[in-house]
ROFI-721966 format. One record per residue (C-alpha): residue number from 1; x, y, z. Coordinates in steps of 0.001 Angstrom, whole numbers. Each point is the difference from the previous one (the first is absolute). Last residue first. Example, Ala and Ser with C-alpha at 12.3 -4.5 7.8 and 13.67 -1.06 7.14 Angstrom:
BEGIN
SITE  pos        x        y        z
SITE    2    13670    -1060     7140
SITE    1    -1370    -3440      660
# end
This chain:
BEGIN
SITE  pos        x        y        z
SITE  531    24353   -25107   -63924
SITE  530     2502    -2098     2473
SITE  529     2299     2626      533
SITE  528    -3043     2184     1264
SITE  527     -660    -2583     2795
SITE  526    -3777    -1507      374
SITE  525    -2264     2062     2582
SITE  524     -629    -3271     2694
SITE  523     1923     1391     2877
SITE  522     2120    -2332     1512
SITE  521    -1463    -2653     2379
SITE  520      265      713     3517
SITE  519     3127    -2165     1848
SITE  518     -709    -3018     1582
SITE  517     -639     -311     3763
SITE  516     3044     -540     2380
SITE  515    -1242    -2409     2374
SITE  514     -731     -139     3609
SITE  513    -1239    -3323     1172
SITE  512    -1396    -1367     3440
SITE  511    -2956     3330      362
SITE  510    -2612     -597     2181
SITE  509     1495     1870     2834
SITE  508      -22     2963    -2122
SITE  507    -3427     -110     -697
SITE  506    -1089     -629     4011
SITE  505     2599     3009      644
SITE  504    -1893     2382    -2579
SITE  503    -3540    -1404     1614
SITE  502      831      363     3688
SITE  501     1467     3515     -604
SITE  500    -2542     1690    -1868
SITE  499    -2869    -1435     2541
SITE  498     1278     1019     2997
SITE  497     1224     3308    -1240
SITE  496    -3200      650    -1101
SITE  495    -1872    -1042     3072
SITE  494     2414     2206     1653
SITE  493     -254     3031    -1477
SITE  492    -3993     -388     -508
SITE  491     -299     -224     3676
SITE  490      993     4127     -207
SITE  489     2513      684     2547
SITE  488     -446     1491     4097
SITE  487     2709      837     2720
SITE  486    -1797     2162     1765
SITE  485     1344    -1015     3104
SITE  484    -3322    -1362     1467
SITE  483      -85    -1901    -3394
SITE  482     3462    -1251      884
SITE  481     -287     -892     3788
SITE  480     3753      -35      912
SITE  479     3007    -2477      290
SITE  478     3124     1915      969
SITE  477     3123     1009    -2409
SITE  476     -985     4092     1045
SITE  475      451     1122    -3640
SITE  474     -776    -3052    -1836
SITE  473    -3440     -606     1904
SITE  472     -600    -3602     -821
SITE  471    -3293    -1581     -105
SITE  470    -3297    -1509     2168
SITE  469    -3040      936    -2066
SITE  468    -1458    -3492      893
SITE  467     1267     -129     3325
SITE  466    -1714    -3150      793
SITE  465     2694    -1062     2566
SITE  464     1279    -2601    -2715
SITE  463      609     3456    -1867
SITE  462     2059     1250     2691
SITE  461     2391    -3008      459
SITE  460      403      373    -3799
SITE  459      660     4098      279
SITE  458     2449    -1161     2469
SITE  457     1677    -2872    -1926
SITE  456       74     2287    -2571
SITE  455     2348     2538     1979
SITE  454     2136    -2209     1313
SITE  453      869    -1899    -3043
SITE  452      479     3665    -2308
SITE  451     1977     1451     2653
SITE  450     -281     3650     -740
SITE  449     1905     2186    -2336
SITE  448    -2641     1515    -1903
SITE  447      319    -1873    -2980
SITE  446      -97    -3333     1756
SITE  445    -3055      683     1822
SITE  444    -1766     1058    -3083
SITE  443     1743    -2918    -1517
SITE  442    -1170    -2550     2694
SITE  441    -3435     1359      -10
SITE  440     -295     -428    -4312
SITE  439     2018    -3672      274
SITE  438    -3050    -1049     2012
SITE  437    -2197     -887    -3048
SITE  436     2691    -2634     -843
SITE  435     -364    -1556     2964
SITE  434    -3792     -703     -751
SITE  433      741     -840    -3556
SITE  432     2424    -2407     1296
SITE  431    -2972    -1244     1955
SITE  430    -2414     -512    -2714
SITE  429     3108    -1707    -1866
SITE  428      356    -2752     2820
SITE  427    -4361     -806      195
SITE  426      897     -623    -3662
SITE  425     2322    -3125      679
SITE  424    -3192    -1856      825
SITE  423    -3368      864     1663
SITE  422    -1542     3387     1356
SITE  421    -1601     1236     3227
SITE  420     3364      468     1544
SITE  419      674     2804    -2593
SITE  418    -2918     1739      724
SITE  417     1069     1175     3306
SITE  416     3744      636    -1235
SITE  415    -2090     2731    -2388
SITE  414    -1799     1152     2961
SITE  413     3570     1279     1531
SITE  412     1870      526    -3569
SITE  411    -3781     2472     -524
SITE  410      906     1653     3296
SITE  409     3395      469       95
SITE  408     -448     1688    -3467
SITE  407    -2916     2647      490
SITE  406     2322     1077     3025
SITE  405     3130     1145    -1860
SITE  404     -506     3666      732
SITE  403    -3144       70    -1520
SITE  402    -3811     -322     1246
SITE  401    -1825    -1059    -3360
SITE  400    -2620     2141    -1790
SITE  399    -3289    -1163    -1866
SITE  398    -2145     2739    -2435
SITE  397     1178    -1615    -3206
SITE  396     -156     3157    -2220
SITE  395     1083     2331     3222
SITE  394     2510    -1929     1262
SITE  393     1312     -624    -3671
SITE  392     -142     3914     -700
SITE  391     1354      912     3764
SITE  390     2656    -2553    -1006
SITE  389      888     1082    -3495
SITE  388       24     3509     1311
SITE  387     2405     -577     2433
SITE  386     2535    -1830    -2179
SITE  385     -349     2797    -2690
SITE  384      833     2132     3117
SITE  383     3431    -1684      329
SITE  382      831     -352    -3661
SITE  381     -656     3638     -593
SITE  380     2147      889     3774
SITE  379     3072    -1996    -1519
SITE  378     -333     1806    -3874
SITE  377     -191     3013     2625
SITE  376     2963     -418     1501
SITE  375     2024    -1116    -2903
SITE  374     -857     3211    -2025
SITE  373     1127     2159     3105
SITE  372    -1440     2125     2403
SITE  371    -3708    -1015      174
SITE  370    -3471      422    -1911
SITE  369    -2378    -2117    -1138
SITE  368    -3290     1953    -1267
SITE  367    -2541    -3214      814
SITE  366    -2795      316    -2527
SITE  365    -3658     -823     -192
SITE  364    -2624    -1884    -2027
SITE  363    -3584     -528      563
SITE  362     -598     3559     1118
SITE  361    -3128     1260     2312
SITE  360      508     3595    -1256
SITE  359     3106     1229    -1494
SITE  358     2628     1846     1689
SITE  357     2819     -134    -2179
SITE  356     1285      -69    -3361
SITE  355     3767     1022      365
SITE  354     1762      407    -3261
SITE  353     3767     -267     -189
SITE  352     2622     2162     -946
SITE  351     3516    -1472     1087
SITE  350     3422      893     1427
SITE  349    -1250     -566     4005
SITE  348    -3833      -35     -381
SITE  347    -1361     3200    -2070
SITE  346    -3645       -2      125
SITE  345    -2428      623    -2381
SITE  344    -3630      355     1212
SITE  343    -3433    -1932      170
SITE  342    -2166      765     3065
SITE  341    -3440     -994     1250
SITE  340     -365    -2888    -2865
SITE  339    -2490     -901    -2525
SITE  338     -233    -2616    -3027
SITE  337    -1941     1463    -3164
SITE  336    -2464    -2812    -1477
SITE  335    -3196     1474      740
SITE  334      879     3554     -911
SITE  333      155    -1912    -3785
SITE  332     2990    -1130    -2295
SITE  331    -1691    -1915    -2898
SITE  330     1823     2661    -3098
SITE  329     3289    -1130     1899
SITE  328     -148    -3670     -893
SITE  327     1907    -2493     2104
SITE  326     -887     1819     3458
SITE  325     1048    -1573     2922
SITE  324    -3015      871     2951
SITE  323      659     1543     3310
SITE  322     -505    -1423     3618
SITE  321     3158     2281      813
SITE  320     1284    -2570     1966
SITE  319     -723    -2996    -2466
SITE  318      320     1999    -2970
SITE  317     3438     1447     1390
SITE  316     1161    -3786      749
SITE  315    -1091    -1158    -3909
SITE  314     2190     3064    -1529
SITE  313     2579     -576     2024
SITE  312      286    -3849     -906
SITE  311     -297     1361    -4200
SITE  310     2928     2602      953
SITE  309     -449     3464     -867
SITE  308     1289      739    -3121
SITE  307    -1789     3853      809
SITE  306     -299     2561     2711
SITE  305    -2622     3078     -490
SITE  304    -1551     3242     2600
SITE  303    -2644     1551    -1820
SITE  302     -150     3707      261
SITE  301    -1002      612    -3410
SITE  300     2381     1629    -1900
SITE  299     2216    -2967     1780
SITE  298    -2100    -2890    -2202
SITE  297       71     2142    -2800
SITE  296     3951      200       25
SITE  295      774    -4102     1016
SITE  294    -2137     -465    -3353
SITE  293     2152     1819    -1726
SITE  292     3003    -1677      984
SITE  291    -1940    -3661     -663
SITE  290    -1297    -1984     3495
SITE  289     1627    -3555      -46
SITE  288    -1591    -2835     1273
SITE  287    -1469    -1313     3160
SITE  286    -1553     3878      754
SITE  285     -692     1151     3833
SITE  284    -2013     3226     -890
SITE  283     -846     2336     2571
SITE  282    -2547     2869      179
SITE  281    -2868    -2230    -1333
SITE  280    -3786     1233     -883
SITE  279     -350    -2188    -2537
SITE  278     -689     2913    -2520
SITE  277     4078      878      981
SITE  276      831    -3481     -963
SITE  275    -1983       65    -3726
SITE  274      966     4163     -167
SITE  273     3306    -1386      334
SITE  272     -382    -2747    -2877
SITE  271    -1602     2203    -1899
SITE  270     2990     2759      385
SITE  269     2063    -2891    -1187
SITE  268    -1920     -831    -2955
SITE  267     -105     3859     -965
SITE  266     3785      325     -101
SITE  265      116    -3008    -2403
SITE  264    -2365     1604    -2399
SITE  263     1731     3404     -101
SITE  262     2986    -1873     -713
SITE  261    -1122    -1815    -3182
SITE  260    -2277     3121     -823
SITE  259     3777     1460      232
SITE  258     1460    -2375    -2344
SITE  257    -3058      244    -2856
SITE  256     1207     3939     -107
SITE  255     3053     -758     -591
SITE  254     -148    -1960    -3062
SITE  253     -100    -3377    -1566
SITE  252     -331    -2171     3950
SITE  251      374    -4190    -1196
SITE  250    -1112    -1710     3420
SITE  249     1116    -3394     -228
SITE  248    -1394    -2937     1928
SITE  247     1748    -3408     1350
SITE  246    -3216    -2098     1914
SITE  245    -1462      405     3162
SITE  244      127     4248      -73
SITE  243     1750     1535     2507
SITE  242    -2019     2231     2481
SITE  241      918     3880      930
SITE  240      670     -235     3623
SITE  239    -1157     -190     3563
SITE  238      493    -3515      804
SITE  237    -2750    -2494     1191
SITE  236     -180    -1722     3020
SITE  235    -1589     3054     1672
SITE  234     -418      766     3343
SITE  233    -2274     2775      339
SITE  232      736     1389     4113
SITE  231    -2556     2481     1496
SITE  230     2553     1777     2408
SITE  229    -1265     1511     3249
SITE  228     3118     1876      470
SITE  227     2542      552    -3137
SITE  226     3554      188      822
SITE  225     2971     1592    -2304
SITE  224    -2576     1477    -2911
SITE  223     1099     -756    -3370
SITE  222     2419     2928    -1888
SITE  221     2847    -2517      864
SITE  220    -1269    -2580    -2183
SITE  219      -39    -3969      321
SITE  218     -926     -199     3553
SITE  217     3142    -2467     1952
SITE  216     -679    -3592     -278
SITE  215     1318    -2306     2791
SITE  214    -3495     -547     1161
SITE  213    -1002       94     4196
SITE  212    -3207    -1297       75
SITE  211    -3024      518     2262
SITE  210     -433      470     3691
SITE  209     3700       37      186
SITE  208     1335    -1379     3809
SITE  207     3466     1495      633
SITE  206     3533     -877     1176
SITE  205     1477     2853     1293
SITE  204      929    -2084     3053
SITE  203     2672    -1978    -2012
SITE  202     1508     3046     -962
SITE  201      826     2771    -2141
SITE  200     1831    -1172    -3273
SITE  199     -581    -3065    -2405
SITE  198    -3538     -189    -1742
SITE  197    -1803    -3296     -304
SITE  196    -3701    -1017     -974
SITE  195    -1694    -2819     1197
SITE  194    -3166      -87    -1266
SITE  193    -3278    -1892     2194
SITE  192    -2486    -1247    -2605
SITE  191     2512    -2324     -973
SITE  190      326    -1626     3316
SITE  189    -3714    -1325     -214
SITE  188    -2760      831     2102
SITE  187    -2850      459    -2512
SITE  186    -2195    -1848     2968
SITE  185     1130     1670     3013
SITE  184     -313     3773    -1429
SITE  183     2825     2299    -1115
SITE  182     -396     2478     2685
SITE  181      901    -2828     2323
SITE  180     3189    -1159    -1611
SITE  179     1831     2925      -97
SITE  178    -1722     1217     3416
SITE  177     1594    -2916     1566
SITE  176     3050      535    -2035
SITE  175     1010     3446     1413
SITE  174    -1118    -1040     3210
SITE  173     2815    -1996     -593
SITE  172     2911     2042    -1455
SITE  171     -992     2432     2928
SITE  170     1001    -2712     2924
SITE  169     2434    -1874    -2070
SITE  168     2108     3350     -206
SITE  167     3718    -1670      746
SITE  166    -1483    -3484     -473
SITE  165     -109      739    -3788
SITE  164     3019    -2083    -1384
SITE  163    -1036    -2520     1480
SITE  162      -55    -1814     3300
SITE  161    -3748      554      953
SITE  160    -1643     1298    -3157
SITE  159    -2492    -3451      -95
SITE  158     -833      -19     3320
SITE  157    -1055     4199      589
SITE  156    -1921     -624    -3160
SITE  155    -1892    -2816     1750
SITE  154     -483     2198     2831
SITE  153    -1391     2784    -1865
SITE  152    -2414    -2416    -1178
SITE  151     -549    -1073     3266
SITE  150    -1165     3779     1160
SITE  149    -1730      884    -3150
SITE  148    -2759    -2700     1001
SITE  147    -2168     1170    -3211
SITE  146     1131    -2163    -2157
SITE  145     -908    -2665     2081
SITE  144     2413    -3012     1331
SITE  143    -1187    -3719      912
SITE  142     2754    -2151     2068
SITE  141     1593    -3173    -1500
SITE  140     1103    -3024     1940
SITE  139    -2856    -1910    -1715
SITE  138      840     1053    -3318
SITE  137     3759    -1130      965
SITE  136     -862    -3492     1290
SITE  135    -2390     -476    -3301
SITE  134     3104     1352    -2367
SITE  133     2298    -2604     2281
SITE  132    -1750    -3367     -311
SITE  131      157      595    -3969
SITE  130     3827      991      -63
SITE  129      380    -2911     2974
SITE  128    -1605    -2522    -2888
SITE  127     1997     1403    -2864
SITE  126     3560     -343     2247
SITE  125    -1292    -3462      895
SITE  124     -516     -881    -3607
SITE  123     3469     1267     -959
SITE  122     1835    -1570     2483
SITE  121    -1626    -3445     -954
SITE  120      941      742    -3861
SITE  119     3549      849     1312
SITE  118       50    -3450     1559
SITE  117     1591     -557     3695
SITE  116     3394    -1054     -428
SITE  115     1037     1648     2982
SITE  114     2132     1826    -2177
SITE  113    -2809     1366    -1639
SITE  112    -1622      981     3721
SITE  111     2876     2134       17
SITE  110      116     1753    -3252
SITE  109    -4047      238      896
SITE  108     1231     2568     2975
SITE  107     2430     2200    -2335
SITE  106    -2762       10    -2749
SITE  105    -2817     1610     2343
SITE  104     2683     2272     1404
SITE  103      448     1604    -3309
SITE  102    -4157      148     -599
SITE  101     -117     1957     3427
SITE  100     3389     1949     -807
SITE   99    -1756     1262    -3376
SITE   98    -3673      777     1473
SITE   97      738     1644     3687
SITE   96     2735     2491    -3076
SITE   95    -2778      354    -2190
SITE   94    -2560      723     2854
SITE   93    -1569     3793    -2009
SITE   92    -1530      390    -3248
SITE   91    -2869    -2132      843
SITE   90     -390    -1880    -3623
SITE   89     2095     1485    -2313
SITE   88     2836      -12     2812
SITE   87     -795    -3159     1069
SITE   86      387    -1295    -3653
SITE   85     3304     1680     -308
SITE   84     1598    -1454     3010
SITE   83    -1257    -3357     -524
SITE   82     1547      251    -3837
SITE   81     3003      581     1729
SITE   80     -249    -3391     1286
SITE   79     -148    -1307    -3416
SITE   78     3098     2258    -1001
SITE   77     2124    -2637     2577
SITE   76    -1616    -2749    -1320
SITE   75     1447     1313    -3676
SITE   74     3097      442     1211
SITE   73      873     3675    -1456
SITE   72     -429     2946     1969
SITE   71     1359     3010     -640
SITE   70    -1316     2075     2579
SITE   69    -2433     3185     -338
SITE   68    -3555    -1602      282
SITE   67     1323    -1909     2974
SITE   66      793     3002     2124
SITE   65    -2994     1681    -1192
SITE   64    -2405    -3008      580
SITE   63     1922      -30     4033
SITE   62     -477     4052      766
SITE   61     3493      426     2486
SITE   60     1002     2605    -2423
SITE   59     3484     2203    -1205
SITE   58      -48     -393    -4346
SITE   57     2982     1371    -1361
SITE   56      905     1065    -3303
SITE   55     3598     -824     -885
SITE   54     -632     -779    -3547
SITE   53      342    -3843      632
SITE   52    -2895      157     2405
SITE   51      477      199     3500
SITE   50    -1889    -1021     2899
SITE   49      491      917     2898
SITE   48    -1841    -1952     2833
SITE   47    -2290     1237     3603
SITE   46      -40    -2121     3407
SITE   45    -2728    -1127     1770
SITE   44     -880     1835     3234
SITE   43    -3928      494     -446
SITE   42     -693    -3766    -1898
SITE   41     2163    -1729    -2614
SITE   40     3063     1454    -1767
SITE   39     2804    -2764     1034
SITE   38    -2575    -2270    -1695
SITE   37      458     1482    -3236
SITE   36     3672    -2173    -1459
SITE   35    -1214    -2650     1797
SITE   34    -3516     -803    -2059
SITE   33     2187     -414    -2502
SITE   32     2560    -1967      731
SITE   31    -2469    -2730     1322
SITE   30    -1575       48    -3483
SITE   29     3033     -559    -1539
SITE   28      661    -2856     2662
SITE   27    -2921    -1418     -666
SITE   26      167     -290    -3949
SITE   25     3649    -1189      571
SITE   24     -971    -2732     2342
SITE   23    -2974    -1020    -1806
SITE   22     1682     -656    -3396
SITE   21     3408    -1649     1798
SITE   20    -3086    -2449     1637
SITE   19    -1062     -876    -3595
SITE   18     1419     1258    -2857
SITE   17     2154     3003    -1299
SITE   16      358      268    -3895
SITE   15     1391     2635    -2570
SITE   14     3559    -1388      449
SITE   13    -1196    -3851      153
SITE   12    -1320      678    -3585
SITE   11    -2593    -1901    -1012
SITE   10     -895    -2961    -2667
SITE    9     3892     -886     1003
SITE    8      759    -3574    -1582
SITE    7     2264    -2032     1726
SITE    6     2133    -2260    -2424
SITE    5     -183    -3649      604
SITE    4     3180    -2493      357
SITE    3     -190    -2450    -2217
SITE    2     -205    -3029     2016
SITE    1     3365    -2560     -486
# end
């Protein structure tokens, strides 16, 4: 009789999914996803709660926040997170139109899977219709100046819809429009715009800084409260009596040797003043400290002072202030002084805060956020970040899109065009990643309580028309002219979107084993016991 052989486990079955168990999973995390924010797409999604295990709660329909804040731990599931993230980085607005796109990608190649249709087929028709669909969308794309304030406002108007801001969209976007203009179209970037918050008053009292607003209050109360036409010295250098490099002893045999000591001192910081006053600077914005006595001279001498300002403050005032930061005081110079109409302290709710304003032609600006609770105005931040990501991307990239669902119909529509021109089981995943574009109408139908089959079989019907901007008005449920709605997005959204999606679901669809990877080696510093 045989000996009978023992198996022998290289792996363990317990860290180890394979094959079409692998896929399923990986899909259906995905899938899981990209459900739990679709309920918050377009004007009438849906807000979520989220709440930490302190009891702080989070109350937002913003799709990056909503996935930045769960614990998520299928790793296909934190790859489509990852979409989220990266479209926020990129556009900062379309997280959500980016998440349930690449989750609907995955549900519709779960099907052609069971067809039997190769995932490697899937995933070369999925990279050919990502390809075939940037050149659609470029062509679909309409230009868009800097100085057409009216369309900008427009795109604002889009993004705030069915946020937290709605209730002053109107103000909250001119707001932006001038945000972004004033800080030119090619240093257009969302950190040049600051968001800063302050609970009480409301929504409307929202205000447009023409400078900074710095959570520093002036260091001494004998400085001036508000300086007009301020000459600004910012200084990344502190205002105090130097340490030497190395460990130094001062040995001090009598009294009289002690007071040169202080005399000395004293007349380094009046050199330093006399250094800023020479300048010809009435405010000092200092990165470091600023010593008592220091803080003394400065108010002898009218000269309004804040200090540990932060570095990222520091850079924003030079940009709006068009001021110079000084490493080495004895180089300060009239040339390098910043200026600003108006520099005062200002008491906002419980705080002290310095309000650098009215500066000429600034390159960096600040949204004063105000509204009647913390959670409403963490909502209206997230909402006008949105807005100025998209005026910034519209700007950058110059192209817009019609909205409302309509850039979508249309590129499934042209997509299924292409699709016929191909060969082989790929011409089926070009059109699952036309029906999967369509999951965006259906859920803004869905989410507003219309009849998501209806309703895109009438924006289809209109698109085969040649309705190009042909898309869903969620407040009357009827077809309408988008653009002639004003119901415009930055291309960039959706060529993002398009492309962040396609790739994470291609990757995942790759995948046929999940494995539990080995644990990190120890740390290599040898054990005491072992000495």
């Amino acid at each position: 009789m045989a000996e009978q052989q023992q198996p022998i486990y290289v792996i363990s079955d317990s860290t180890r999914t394979s094959g079409r168990d692998a896929q399923r999973n990986n899909i259906l995390a995905a899938k899981i996803v990209a459900e739990t924010v679709r309920t918050t797409l377009g004007p009438k999604g849906m807000d979520k709660m989220l709440v930490d295990s302190l009891g702080d709660i989070i109350v937002t329909n913003d799709g990056v926040t909503i996935l930045e804040e769960l614990s998520v731990e299928h790793p296909a599931a934190k790859m489509i997170v990852e979409v989220a993230k990266t479209q926020e980085s990129e556009v900062g607005d379309g997280t959500t139109t980016a998440v349930v796109f690449a989750g609907e990608l995955l549900k519709r190649a779960e099907s052609l899977l069971d067809k039997n249709v190769h995932p490697t087929s899937i995933v070369r028709g999925y990279r050919l219709a990502a390809e075939e669909a940037q050149k659609i969308l470029k062509k679909l794309g309409r230009s868009v100046s800097a100085d057409d304030t009216a369309l900008l406002k427009n795109i604002a108007l889009t993004a705030m819809t069915g946020k937290g801001a709605e209730v002053a969209k109107e103000h909250l976007s001119s707001l932006v429009v001038d945000a972004v203009r004033l800080i030119g179209v090619h240093s257009s970037t969302l950190e040049d715009v600051s968001i800063e918050k302050k609970s009480g008053a409301s929504i409307h009292d929202t205000e447009l800084i023409k400078g900074l607003l710095l959570d520093k209050e002036r260091v001494h109360s004998g400085m001036p409260l508000s300086v007009k036409n301020a000459k600004i010295a910012l200084l990344d250098i502190a205002l105090e009596v130097r340490s030497p490099e190395t460990d130094a002893k001062i040995q001090i045999t009598d009294p009289s040797q002690f007071q040169s000591f202080l005399d000395m001192e004293e007349r380094m910081f009046k050199d330093m003043v006399d250094s800023v006053v020479s300048s010809g600077a009435n405010v000092v914005l200092c990165q470091k400290g600023i010593d008592d006595l220091a803080q003394h001279y400065l108010a002898k001498k009218g000269i309004y002072a804040c200090r540990r300002v932060k570095k990222s403050d520091m850079e924003k005032l030079a940009k709006a202030t068009h001021g110079t930061i000084i490493t080495n005081l004895k180089e300060l110079s009239k040339e390098d002084l910043g200026a600003a109409g108006f520099i005062e302290e200002i008491s906002v709710g419980d705080d002290k805060m310095t309000m650098v304003k009215d500066c000429v032609n600034p390159k960096a600006v600040t949204l004063l956020v105000r509204g009647g609770t913390h959670h409403v105005i963490e909502e209206v931040e997230r909402a006008l970040h949105d807005a100025v990501g998209d005026l910034c991307s519209a700007i950058k990239y110059g192209k817009v899109v019609a909205g409302a669902g309509s850039c979508e119909v249309e590129l499934a529509k042209q997509l299924r065009t292409y699709a016929h021109s191909l060969q082989g089981r790929e011409q089926l995943a070009v059109l699952s990643f036309a029906d999967s574009l369509e999951i965006i109408p259906t859920t803004l139908a869905e989410n507003a309580g219309l009849d998501p089959i209806d309703t895109l079989t009438e924006l289809k019907a209109a698109h085969e028309r040649g309705e190009v901007s042909a898309g869903l008005d969620v407040f009357t449920g009827k077809v309408v002219d988008a653009w002639a709605q004003s119901i415009i997005e930055p291309l960039q959204i959706k060529v993002q979107a398009v492309q962040s999606a396609s790739e994470v679901a291609e990757m995942i669809l790759r995948i046929d084993d999940v494995l539990a990877a080995k644990k990190p080696k120890a740390s290599s510093v040898p054990d005491v016991n072992d000495m």
